[in-house]
N, C-alpha and C positions, 0 to 999 in steps of 0.2 A: 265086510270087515271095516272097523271105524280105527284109525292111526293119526297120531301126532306125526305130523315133519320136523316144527319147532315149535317150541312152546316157553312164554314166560314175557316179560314188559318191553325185552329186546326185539321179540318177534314172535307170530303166531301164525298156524298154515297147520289144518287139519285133513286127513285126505280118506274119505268115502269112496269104499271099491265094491261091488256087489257087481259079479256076473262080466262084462267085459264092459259095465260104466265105471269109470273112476272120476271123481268130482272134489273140489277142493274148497278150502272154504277157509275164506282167507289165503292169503299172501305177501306173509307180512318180513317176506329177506329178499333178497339179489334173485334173478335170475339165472346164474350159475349155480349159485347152492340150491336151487331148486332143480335143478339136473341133475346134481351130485347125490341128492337126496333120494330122486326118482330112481338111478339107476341103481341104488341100491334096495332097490326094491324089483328091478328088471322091470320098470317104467320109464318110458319119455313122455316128455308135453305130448307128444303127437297122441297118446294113448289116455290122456285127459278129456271131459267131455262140457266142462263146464270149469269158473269160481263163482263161487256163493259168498257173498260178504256181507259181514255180521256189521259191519259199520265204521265210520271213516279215517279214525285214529291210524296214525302211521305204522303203529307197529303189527296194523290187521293187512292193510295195502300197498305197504311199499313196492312192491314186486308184479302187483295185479296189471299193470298197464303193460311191462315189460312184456307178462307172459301171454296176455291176452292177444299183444301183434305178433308175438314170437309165434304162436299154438294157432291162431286164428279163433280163440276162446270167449267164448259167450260171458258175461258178466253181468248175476241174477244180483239184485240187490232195488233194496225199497226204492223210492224215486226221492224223498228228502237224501239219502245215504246218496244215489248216484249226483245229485248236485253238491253234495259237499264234497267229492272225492276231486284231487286233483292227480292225477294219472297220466295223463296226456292225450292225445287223440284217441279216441276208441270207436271201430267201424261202428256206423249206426245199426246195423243188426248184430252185431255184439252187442250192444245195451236192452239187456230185457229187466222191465221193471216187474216187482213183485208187489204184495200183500200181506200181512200176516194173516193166519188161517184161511190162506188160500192155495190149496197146495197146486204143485206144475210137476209136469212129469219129466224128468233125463235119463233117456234111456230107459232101463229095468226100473228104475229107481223112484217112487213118488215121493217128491221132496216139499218140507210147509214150513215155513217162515212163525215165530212167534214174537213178539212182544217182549224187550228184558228193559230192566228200569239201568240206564245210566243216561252218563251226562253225551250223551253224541245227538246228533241230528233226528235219527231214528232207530234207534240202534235192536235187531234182531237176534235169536239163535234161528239154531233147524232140527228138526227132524227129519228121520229120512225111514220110510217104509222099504222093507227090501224083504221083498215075500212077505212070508208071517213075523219077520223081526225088526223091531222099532229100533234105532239109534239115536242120540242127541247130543248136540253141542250146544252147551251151557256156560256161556263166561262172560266175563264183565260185567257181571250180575252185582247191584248195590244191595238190596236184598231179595228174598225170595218169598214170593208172594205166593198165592194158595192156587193164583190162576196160571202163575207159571210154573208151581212145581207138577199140576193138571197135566200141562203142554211137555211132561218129558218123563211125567212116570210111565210106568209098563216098559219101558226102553229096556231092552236086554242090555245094553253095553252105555254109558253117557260119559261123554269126557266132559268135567266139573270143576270151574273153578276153585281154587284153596288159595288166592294172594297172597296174603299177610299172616302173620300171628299178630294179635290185635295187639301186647305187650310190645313184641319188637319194633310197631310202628310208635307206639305212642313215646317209648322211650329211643325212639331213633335220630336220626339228624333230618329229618325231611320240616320242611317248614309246617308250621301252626294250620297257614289254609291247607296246603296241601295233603296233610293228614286227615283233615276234617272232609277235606273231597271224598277221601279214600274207603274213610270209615263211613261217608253220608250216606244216602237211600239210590244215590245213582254213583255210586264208587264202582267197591270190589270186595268180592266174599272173603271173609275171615275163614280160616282153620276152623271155627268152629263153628261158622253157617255152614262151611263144606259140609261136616260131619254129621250134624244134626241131620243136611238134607241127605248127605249119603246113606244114612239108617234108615228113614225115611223109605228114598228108592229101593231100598234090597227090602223092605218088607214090602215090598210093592213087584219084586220079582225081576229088578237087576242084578245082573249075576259079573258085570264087569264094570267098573267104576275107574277111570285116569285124571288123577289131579293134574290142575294146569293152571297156564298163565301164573305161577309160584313169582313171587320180586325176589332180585336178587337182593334186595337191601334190608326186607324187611319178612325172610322167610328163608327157610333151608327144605332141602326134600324129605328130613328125617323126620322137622318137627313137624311138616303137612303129613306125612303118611303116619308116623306117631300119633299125634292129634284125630285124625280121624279112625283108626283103626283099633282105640280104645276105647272110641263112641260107640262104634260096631261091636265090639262087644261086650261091653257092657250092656249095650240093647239085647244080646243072647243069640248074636251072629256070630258063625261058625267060619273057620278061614275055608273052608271047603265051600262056602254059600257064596262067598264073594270074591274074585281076582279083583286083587287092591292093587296100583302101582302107580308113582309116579312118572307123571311126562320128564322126557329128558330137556336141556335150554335149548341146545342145537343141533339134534340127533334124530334119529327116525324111535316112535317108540311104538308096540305094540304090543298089546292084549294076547 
């Protein structure tokens, strides 16, 4: 089962459960509200088995260092990403470096690192095989490339960026460069790359798609789930072919 904890530019923490592994990816709040989160799902840290991190930005790890000495938890992440993180001390067999297209095994779960175009150090998603069913985490995606949408179709379930409404940003108050980040090739997906790739994946045999990482400034949940789900069908997808839903900002959300 693939869950948001939080999701959106304040913070991000996605949480992978197959079988009695749970793995987290990203850790981007306090380590209280990551309890608070867990137990509303009748999880503790103790019962985490890993974070996986997608890359260094504060709002993926702010929380990674706390929970890693709290849990005694392992920390997968590329080696440019582990030297850009500053965290604090982390045991040296907590620090395991990865690869993309290299997968490593946790627990039931075989998990692979891919390649996504932003502006971070190295910045990754994942896949995670759990028996016969593929899942992915896909975000902070600039645009989407033919080798990365490769690295996440077939995935029964993939939680998908949808940042901005491209309108809201260009007419919003964020400054000249910083809009031009957002919108550049190592930004963040538009409502309407979301949607394009969301059709995309369900003819490809996704049957549960969760937008995320939404801006508070420059997107609402109505116009990301609007936006995409008039792409969907208009492609000639059936609400019965796809669970469409938005991630919640600071909430557990699930499929």
């Amino acid at each position: 089962m693939l869950r948001s904890l939080i999701s959106g530019s304040s913070g991000n923490c996605s949480l992978l459960s197959y079988r009695n592994t749970n793995i987290l990816v990203d850790c981007g709040m306090s380590g209280k509200r990551l309890d608070e989160l867990l137990s509303e799902l009748n999880l503790s840290g103790i019962d985490l088995d890993a974070i996986l991190v997608t890359h260094e930005h504060i709002d993926h790890i702010s929380g990674i260092g706390v929970a890693s000495r709290k849990y005694n938890l392992p920390i997968y992440a590329t080696e440019q990403t582990h030297l850009a993180m500053n965290i604090g001390r982390i045991a040296d067999e907590n620090i395991k470096i990865i690869e993309p297209d290299r997968p490593f095994e946790i627990g039931f779960v075989t998990a692979d690192a891919f390649s996504i175009p932003h502006d971070a150090a190295d910045p990754v998603g994942y896949r995670f095989y759990c028996g016969k069913d593929k899942f992915s985490v896909a975000t902070d995606i600039g645009t989407m490339t033919d080798e990365l949408f490769d690295s996440i179709s077939g995935s029964k379930a993939v939680i998908l960026e949808a940042n901005h409404d491209i309108d809201m940003l260009l007419n919003g108050s964020y400054s000249e460069p910083l809009k031009r980040r957002i919108l550049g090739n190592f930004g963040h997906m538009s409502n309407e790359l979301s949607a394009k790739t969301a059709l995309a994946l369900v003819n490809r045999g996704t049957t549960q798609i969760m937008l995320s990482h939404l801006s508070d400034e420059n997107n609402t949940p109505e116009l990301a789930y609007k936006t995409v789900s008039e792409r969907l069908e208009d492609g000639g997808v059936k609400d019965s072919d796809v669970q469409l839903i938005v991630a919640n900002r600071y909430e557990v959300s699930t499929f």
